[in-house]
C-alpha positions as semicolon CSV with decimal commas, in nm:
position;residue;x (nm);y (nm);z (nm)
1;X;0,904;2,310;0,318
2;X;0,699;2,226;0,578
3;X;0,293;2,289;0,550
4;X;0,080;2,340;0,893
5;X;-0,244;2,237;0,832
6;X;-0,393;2,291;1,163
7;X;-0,511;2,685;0,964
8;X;-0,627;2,768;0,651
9;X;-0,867;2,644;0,362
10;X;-0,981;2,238;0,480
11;X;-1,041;2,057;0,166
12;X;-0,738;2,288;-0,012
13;X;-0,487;2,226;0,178
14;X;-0,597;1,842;0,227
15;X;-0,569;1,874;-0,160
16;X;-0,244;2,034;-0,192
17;X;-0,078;1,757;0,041
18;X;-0,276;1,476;-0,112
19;X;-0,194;1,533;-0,461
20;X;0,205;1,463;-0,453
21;X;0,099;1,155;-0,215
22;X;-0,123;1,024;-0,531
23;X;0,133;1,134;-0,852
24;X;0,397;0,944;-0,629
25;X;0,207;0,584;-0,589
26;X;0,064;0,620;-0,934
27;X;0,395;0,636;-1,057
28;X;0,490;0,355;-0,803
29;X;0,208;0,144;-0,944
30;X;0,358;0,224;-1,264
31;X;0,694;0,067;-1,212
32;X;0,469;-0,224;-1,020
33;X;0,276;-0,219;-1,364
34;X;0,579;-0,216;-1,575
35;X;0,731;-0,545;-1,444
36;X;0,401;-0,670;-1,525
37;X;0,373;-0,562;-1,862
38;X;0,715;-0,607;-1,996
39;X;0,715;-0,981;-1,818
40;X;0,383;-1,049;-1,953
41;X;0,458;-0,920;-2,313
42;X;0,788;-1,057;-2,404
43;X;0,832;-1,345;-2,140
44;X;0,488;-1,533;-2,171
45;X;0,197;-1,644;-1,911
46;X;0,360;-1,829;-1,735
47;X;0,669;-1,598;-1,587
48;X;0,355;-1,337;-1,578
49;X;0,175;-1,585;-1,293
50;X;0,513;-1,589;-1,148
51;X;0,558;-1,241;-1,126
52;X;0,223;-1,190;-1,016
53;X;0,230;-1,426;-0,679
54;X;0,585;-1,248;-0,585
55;X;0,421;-0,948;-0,638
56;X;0,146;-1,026;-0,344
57;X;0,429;-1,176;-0,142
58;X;0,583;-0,882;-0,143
59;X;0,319;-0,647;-0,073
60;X;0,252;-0,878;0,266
61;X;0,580;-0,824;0,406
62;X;0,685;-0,453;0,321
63;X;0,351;-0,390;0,448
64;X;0,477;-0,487;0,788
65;X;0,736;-0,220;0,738
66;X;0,526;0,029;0,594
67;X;0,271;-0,042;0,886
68;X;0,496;0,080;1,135
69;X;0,622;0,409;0,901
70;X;0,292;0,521;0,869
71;X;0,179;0,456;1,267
72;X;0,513;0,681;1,293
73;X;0,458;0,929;1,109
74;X;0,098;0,970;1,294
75;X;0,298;1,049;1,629
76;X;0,502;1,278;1,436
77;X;0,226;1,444;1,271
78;X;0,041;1,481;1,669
79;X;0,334;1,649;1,824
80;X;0,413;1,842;1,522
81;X;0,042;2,030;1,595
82;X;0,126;2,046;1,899
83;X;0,444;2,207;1,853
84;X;0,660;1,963;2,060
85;X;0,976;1,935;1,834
86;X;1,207;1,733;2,135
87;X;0,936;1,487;2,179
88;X;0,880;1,439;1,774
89;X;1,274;1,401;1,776
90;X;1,271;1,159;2,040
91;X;1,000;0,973;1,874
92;X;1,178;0,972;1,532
93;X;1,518;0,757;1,691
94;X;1,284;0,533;1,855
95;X;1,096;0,465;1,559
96;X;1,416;0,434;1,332
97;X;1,600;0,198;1,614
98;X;1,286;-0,033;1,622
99;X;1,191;-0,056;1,278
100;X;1,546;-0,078;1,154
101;X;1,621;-0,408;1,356
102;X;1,262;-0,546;1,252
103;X;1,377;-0,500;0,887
104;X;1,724;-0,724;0,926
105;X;1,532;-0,993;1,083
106;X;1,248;-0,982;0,837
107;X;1,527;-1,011;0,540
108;X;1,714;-1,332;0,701
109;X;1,392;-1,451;0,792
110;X;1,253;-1,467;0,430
111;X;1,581;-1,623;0,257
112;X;1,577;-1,896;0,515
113;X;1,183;-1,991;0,474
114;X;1,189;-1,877;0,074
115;X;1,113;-2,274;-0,007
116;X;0,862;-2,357;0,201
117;X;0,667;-2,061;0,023
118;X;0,565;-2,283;-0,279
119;X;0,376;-2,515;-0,058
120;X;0,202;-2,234;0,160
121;X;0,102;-2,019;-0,185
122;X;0,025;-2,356;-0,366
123;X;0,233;-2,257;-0,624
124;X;0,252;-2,511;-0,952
125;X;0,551;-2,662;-1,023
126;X;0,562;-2,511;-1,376
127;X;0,562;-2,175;-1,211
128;X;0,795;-2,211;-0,939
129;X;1,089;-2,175;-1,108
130;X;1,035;-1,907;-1,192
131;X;0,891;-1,731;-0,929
132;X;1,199;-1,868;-0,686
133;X;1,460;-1,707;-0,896
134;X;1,246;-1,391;-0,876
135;X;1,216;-1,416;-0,458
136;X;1,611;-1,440;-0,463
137;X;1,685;-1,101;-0,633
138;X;1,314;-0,913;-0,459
139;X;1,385;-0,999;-0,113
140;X;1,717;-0,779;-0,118
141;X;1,506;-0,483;-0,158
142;X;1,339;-0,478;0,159
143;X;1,590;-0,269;0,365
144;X;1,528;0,014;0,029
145;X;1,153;-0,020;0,130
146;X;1,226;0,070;0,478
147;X;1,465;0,339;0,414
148;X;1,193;0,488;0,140
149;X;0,905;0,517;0,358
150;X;1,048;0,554;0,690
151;X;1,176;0,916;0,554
152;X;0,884;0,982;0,332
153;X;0,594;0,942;0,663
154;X;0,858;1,182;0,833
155;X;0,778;1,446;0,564
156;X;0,455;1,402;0,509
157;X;0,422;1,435;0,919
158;X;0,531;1,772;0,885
159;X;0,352;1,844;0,544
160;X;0,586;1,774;0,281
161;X;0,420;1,529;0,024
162;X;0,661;1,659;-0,274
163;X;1,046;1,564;-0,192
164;X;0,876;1,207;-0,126
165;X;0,686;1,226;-0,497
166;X;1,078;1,377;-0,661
167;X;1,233;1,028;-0,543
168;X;0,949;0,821;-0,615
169;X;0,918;0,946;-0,996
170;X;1,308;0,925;-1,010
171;X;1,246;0,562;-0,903
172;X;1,024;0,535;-1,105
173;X;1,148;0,589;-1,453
174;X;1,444;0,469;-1,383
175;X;1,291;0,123;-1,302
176;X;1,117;0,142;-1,633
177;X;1,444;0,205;-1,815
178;X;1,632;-0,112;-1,638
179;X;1,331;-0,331;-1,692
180;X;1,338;-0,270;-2,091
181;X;1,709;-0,259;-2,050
182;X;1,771;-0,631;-1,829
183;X;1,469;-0,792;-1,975
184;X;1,446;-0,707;-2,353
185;X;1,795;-0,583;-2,390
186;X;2,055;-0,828;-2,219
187;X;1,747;-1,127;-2,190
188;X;1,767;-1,165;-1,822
189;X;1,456;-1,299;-1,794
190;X;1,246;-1,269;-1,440
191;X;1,514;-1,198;-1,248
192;X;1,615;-0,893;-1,475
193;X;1,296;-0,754;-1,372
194;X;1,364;-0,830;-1,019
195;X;1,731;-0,627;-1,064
196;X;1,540;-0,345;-1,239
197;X;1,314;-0,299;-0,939
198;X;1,530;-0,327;-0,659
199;X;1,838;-0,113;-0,768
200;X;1,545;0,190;-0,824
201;X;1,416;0,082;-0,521
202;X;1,778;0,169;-0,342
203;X;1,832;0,491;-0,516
204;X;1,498;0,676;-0,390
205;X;1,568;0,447;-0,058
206;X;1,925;0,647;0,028
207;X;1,856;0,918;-0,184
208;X;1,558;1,036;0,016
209;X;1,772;0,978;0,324
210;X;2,021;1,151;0,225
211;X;1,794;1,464;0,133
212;X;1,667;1,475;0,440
213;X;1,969;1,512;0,649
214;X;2,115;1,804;0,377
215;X;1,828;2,003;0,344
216;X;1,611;1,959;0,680
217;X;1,790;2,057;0,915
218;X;1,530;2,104;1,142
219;X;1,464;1,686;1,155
220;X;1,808;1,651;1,214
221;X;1,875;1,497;1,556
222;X;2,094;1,601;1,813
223;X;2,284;1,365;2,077
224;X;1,999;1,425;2,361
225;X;1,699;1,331;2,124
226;X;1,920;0,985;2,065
227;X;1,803;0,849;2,398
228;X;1,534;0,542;2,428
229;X;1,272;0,655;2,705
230;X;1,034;0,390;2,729
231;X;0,737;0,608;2,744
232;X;0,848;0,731;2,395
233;X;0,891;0,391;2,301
234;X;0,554;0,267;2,444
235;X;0,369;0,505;2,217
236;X;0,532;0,521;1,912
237;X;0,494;0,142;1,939
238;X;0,118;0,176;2,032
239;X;0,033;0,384;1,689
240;X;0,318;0,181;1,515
241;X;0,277;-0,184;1,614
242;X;-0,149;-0,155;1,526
243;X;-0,096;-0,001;1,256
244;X;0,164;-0,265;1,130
245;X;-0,072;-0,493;1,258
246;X;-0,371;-0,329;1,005
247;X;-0,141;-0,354;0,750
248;X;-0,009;-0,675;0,726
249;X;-0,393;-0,849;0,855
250;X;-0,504;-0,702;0,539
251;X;-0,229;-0,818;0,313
252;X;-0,211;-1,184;0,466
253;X;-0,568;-1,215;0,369
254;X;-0,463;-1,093;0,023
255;X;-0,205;-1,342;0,050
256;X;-0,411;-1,589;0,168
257;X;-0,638;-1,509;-0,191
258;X;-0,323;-1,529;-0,370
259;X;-0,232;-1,983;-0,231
260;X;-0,673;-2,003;-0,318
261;X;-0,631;-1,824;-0,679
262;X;-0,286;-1,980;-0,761
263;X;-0,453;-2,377;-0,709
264;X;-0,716;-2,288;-1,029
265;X;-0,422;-2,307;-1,182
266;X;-0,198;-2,024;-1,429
267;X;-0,472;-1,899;-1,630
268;X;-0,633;-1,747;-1,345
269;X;-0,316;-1,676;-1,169
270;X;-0,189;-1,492;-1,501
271;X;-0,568;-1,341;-1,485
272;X;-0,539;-1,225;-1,133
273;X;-0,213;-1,040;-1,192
274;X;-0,291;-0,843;-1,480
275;X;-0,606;-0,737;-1,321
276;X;-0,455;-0,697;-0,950
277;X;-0,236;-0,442;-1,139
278;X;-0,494;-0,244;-1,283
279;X;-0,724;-0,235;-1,010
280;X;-0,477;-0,108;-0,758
281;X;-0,378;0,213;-1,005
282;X;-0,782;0,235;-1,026
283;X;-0,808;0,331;-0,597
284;X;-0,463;0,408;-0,522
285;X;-0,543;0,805;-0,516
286;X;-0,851;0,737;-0,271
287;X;-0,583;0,561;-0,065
288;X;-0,335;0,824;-0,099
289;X;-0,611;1,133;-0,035
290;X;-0,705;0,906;0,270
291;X;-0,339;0,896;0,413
292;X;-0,328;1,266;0,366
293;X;-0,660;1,332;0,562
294;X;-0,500;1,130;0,848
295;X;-0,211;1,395;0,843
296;X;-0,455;1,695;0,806
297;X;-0,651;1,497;1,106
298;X;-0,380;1,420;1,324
299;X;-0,216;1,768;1,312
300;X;-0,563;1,902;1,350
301;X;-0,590;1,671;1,673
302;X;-0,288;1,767;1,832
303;X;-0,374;2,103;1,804
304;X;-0,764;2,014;1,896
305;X;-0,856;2,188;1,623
306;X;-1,223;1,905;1,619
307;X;-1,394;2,210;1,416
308;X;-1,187;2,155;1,111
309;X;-1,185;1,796;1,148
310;X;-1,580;1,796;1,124
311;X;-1,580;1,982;0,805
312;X;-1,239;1,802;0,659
313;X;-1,437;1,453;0,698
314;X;-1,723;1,604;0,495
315;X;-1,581;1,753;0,222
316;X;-1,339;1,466;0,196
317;X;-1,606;1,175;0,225
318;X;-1,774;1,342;-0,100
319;X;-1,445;1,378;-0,262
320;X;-1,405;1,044;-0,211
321;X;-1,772;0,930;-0,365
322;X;-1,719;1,134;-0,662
323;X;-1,398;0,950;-0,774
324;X;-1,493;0,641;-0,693
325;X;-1,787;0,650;-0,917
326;X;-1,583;0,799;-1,196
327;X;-1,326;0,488;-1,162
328;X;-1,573;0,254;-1,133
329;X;-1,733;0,353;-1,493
330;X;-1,444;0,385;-1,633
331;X;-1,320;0,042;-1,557
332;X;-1,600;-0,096;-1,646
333;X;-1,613;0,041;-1,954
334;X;-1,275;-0,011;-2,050
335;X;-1,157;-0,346;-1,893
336;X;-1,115;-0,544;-2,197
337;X;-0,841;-0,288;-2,347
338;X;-0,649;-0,255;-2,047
339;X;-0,587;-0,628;-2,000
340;X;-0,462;-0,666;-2,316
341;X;-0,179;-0,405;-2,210
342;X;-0,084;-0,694;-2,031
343;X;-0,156;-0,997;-2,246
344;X;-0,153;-1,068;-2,537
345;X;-0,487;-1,059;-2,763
346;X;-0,439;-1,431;-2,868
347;X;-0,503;-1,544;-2,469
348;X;-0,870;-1,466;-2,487
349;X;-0,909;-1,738;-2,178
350;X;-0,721;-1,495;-1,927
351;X;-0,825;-1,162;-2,118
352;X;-1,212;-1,318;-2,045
353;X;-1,118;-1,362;-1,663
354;X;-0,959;-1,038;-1,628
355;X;-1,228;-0,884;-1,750
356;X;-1,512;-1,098;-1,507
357;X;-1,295;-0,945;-1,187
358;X;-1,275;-0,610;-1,335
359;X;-1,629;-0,575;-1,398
360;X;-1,722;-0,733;-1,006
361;X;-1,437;-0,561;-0,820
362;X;-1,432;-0,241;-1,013
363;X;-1,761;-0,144;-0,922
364;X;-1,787;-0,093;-0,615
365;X;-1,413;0,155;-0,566
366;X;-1,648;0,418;-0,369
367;X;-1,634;0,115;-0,127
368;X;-1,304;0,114;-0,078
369;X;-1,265;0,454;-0,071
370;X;-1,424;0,521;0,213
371;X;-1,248;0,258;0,392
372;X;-0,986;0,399;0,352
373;X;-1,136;0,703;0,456
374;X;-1,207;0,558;0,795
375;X;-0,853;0,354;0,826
376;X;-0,689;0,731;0,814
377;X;-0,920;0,855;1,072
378;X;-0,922;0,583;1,337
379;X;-0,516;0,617;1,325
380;X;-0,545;0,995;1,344
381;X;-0,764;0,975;1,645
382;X;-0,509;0,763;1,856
383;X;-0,773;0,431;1,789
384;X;-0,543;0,262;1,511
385;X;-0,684;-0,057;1,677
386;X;-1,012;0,051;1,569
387;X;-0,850;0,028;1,144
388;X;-0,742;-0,305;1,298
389;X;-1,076;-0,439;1,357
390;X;-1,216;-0,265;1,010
391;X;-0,930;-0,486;0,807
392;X;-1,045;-0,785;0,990
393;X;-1,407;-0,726;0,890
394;X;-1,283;-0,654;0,591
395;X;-1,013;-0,914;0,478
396;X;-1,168;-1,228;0,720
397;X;-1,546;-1,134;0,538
398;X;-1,296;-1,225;0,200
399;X;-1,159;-1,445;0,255
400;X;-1,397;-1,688;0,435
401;X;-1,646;-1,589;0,171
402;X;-1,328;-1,640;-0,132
403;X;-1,274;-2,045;-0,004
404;X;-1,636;-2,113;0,073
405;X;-1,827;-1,971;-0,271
406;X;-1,506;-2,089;-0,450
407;X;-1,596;-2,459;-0,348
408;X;-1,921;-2,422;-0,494
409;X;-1,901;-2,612;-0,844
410;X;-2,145;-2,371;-1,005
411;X;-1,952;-2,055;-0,841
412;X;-1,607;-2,170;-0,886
413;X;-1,310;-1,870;-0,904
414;X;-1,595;-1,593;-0,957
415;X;-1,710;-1,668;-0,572
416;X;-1,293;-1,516;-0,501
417;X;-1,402;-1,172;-0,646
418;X;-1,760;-1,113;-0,550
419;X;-1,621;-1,186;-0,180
420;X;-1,360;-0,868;-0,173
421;X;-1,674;-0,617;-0,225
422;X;-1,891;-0,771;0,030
423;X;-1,602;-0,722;0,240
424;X;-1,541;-0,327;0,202
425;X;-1,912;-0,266;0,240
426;X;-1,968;-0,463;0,600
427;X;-1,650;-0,283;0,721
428;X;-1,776;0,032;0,576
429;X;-2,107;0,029;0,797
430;X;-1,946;-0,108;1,090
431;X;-1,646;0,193;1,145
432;X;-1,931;0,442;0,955
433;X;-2,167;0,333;1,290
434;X;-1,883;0,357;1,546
435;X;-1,773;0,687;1,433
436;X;-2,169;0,830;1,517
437;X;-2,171;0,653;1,831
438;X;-1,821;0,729;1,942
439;X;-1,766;1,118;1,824
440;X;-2,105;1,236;1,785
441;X;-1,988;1,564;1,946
442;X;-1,787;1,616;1,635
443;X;-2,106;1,609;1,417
């Protein structure tokens, strides 16, 4: 099924499409949260800290592969409004080529440097064991990440947010069922979750794949559209290589959070994780609904369709202000009982610091919200170096803000989270003030 956007109901059909998009990462974060949990209940703090920092390693590098998916799937989602199925064809092998080789040098890449990590995330040495035999099983998954999204932004191009969800939730439980299964059940400790997580990983990887070829035969390519035409390339790696470039900018500087938090030590690093987890199931559907207004956006540019962009960006910037104050109060409200999901009620130390980042950080989700309004509509537009420039504002205002209040003996670790809302909110009015200047027309 494929779902043209460029006519119709605005805010419904953004909707429709966005609402697979968010069931599929919540139940993503859930298999992100369930490695959490089941580490953190029957494994102890200290594998939980371990888990944690992988987890942010992780997110930095199949960001650089997800990046380049999503910048993709924008050309594919352009000449799909504008009805050009040779050059979205053309566009898809050139994509695939290029970010297939990127992923087997990322993956030899990683093995080689996976011990000078510990010194670059200042990892403790009581930790690192940990965490290393973690790495060694996680870093085989990355060619399942590529596989996984590089199909699921060639859906969504062409309006299909719900074979991507089907694989996702398969992926999903069945990486909850391993991780009871290698952790509790055969006492594999970290590395059982690891296993759990990247054999799911694999089967929504090459299932998806394999779903696509069977039963859309209209993305299937022939011999001609196998052909490397550097103007196709030049584009696809314009929107790609930015957008790549927007993703992995803002997950370095989480990284870069992740070496400051880990040197206070594996309270807060237990702390961080637990909360990390929560907070990203709190905004991942503003992130998802923003993804999908890039699609509705970029179709609706291809076809120059700048009416029902206007009207999309209003509807959807309330959408967005709405849920983010409804997160925000319930997090607040509610912080204390969801970190003890996570630990257990006898670590009030890490419980209490969970709770000091929820209550900063969770406050302010409208913030990120609209960022990631504004990342979706800067890569719809053809400016994805414009989302560059927001996650610099963004991610540099964090963390030069994170290492300099954090030195501060009277601010200590609570200078890390007051810095990631000042970020959202100067990138906010920076790419809120360039749209007004920049597509007035539109308004």
């Amino acid at each position: 099924m494929k779902r043209d956007m460029t006519e119709g109901p605005i805010i419904g059909s953004i909707l429709r499409f966005a609402v697979p998009m968010i069931l599929g990462n919540l139940l993503q974060q859930c298999y992100n949260i369930a490695d959490t949990l089941i580490v953190g209940r029957f494994l102890g703090s200290n594998a939980l800290a371990a888990v944690g920092s992988s987890f942010a390693l992780m997110t930095f590098l199949t960001s650089i592969l997800i990046g380049l998916c999503m910048g993709s799937g924008t050309v594919f989602s352009i000449r799909f409004g504008q009805r050009d199925e040779d050059g979205m064809k053309e566009g898809m092998w050139a994509s695939f080529v290029m970010i297939a080789g990127l992923t087997i040098f990322l993956n030899l890449l990683v093995f080689f440097l996976i011990d000078w990590l510990k010194l670059f995330l200042q990892v403790p040495e009581e930790v690192w064991g940990m965490m290393r035999e973690y790495l060694e099983v996680i870093f085989c998954g990355i060619a399942a990440t590529f596989f996984y999204n590089y199909f699921a932004f060639l859906l969504r191009a062409v309006g299909n947010s719900v074979v991507p969800l089907i694989f996702l939730a398969g992926s999903a439980i069945l990486n909850i069922v391993l991780d009871l299964w290698f952790v509790i059940g055969l006492e594999k400790g970290v590395a059982g979750a690891a296993q759990a997580t990247v054999i799911s990983q694999y089967v929504s990887g090459i299932g998806i794949a394999v779903c696509t070829w069977l039963f859309f035969p209209q993305l299937r390519l022939s011999r001609r559209h196998c052909r490397l035409r550097l103007s196709c390339i030049r584009q696809i790696a314009g929107f790609s290589v930015l957008t790549c470039l927007q993703q992995s900018v803002m997950n370095f500087g989480i990284l870069m959070v992740q070496g400051l938090v880990n040197s206070f030590g594996p309270v807060i690093m237990a702390a961080f994780a637990a909360a990390v987890k929560i907070d990203s199931f709190a905004y991942m559907p503003v992130q998802d609904f923003g993804n999908a207004c890039s699609t509705f956006i970029a179709q609706n540019y291809g076809a120059k369709r700048f009416d029902r962009i206007r009207k999309g960006l209003k509807g959807a910037g309330a959408a967005v202000a709405v849920f983010g104050l409804a997160t925000s109060a319930l997090v607040w409200a509610f912080a204390e009982p969801l970190m003890e999901l996570f630990i257990r009620g006898t670590e009030t130390e890490i419980i209490a610091e969970g709770v000091r980042y929820l209550h900063i950080e969770g406050a302010f989700y409208c913030g990120i919200g609209c960022l990631f309004l504004l990342y979706g509509l800067y890569r719809a537009l053809g400016r994805p170096e414009m989302s560059l420039v927001l996650t610099i504002i963004s991610l540099g205002t964090r963390v030069v803000l994170a290492y300099l209040l954090s030195a501060i003996p009277s601010i200590g670790v609570v200078g890390i989270w007051w810095a990631v809302p000042i970020g959202w909110f100067l990138a906010d009015t920076f790419g809120i003030i360039y749209y007004f200047l920049h597509f007035r027309h539109w308004s």
